[in-house]
DRENGU-981312 format. One record per residue (C-alpha): residue in three letters; x, y, z. Coordinates in steps of 0.2 Angstrom, whole numbers, plus 2048, in hexadecimal, padded with zeros to 3 digits. Layout:
// DRENGU-981312
REC  rest    u    v    w
REC   ALA    X    Y    Z
...
END
This chain:
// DRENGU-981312
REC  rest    u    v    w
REC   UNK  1BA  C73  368
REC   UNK  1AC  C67  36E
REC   UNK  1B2  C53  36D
REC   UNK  1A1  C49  36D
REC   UNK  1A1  C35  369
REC   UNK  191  C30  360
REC   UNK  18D  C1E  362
REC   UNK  17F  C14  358
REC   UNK  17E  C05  351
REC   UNK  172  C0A  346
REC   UNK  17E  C13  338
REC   UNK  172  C1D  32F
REC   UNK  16F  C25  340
REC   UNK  17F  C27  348
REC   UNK  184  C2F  336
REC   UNK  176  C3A  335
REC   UNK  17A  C41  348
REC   UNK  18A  C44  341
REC   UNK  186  C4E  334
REC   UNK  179  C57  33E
REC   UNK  185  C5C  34C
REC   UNK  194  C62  340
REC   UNK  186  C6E  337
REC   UNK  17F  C72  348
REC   UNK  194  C77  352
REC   UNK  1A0  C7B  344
REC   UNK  1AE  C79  350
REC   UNK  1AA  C66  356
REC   UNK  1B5  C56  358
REC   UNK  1A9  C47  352
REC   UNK  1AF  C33  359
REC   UNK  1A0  C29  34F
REC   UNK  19E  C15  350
REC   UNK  18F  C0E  34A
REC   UNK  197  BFB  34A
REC   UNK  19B  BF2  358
REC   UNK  1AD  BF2  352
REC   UNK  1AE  C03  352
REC   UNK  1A5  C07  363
REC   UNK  1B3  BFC  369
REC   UNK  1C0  C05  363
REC   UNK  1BA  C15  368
REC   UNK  1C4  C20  376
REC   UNK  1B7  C25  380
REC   UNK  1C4  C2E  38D
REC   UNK  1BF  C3D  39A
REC   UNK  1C4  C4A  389
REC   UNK  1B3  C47  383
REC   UNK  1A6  C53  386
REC   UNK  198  C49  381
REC   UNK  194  C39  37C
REC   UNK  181  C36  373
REC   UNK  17E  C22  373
REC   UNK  170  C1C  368
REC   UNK  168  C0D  371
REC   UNK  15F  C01  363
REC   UNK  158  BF1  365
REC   UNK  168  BE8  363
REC   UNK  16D  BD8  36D
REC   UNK  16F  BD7  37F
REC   UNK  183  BD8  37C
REC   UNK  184  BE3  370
REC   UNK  17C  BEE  37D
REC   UNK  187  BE9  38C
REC   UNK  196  BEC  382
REC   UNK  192  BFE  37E
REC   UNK  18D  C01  392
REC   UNK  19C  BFA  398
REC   UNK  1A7  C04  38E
REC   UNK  19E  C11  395
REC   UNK  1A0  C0D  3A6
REC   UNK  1B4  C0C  3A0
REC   UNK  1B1  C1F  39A
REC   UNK  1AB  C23  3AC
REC   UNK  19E  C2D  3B2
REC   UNK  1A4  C3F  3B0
REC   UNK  1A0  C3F  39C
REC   UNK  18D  C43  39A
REC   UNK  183  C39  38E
REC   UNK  175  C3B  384
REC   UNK  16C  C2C  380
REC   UNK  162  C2C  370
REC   UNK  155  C1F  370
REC   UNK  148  C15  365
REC   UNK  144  C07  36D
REC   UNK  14E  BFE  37B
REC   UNK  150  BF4  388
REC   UNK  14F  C00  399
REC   UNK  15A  BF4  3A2
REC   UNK  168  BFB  399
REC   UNK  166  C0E  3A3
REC   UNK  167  C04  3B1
REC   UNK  178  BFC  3AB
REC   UNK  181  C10  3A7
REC   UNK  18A  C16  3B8
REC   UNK  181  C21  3C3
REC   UNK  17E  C32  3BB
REC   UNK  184  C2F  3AB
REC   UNK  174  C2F  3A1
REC   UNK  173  C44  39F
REC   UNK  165  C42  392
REC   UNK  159  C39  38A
REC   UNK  153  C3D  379
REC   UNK  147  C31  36D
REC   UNK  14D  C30  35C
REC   UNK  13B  C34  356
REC   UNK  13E  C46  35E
REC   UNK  141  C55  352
REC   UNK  153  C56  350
REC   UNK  156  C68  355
REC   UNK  14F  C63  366
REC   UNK  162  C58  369
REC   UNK  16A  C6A  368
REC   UNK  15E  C6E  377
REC   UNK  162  C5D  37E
REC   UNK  177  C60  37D
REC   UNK  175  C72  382
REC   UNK  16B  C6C  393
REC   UNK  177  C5F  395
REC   UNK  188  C67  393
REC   UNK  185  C74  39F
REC   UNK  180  C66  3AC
REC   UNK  16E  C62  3AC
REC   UNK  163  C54  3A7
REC   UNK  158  C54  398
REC   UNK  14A  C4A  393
REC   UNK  141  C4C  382
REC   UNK  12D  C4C  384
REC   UNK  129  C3E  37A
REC   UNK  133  C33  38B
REC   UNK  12A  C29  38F
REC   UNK  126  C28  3A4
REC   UNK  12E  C13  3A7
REC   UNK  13D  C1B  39F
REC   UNK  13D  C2C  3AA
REC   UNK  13B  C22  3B9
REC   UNK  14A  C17  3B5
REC   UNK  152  C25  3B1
REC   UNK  14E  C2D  3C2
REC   UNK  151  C1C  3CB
REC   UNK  163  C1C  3C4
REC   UNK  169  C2C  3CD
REC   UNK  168  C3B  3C4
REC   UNK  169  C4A  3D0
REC   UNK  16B  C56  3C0
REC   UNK  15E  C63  3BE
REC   UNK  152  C5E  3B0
REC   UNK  14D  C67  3A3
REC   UNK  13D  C60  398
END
């Protein structure tokens, strides 16, 4: 059974991944917060296999909340980041390694089943529409996976 946390302040999001990933793995585990309450709450612990954090334009601690619970989480759980618009200070702020992938939530969906495949057997991902100030940070912050794009 696959455990993945799904984290996005945007609810309509974090509940539409949801609902895409049970379709996609009948045998899944789903954590989902898409307040800050419940991100809190969340057990992010080294049983996950994946965790997909939704950055938004949110505030600044909103933002450094979600990370450092990350940080807590430690470095060993890949995580996809699925993005709109945000701050890329906040890849630099996630511990070395931790970003596996990057994904814009303008991408077609399908492509996050490409983007969990590559990341859970221990490579990087990038969806094409990344943008190259964010693939340089993401580069800057330590990945030494092998990237798929």
């Amino acid at each position: 059974m696959l455990r993945i946390a799904v984290i996005d302040l945007q609810p309509l999001s974090c509940i539409g991944i949801q609902a895409y990933l049970q379709e996609l793995l009948k045998d899944i585990e789903c954590q989902t917060a898409y307040t800050t309450k419940a991100a809190s709450a969340l057990h992010l612990s080294s049983g996950l296999d994946l965790i997909i954090l939704g950055l938004n334009r949110k505030t600044q601690h909103e933002m450094v909340d979600l990370i450092a619970q990350l940080n807590e989480a430690g470095s060993q759980i890949p995580v996809v980041i699925m993005y709109e618009y945000f701050d890329v200070a906040h890849l630099r702020q996630l511990p070395r390694h931790t970003a596996s992938g990057l994904i814009s939530k303008r991408t077609n969906i399908e492509q996050l089943a490409e983007c969990m495949a590559a990341v859970l057997s221990g490579s990087s991902f990038m969806c094409e529409k990344t943008r190259q100030h964010i693939i340089d940070v993401f580069a800057e912050s330590g990945s030494r996976r092998r990237l798929v794009q």
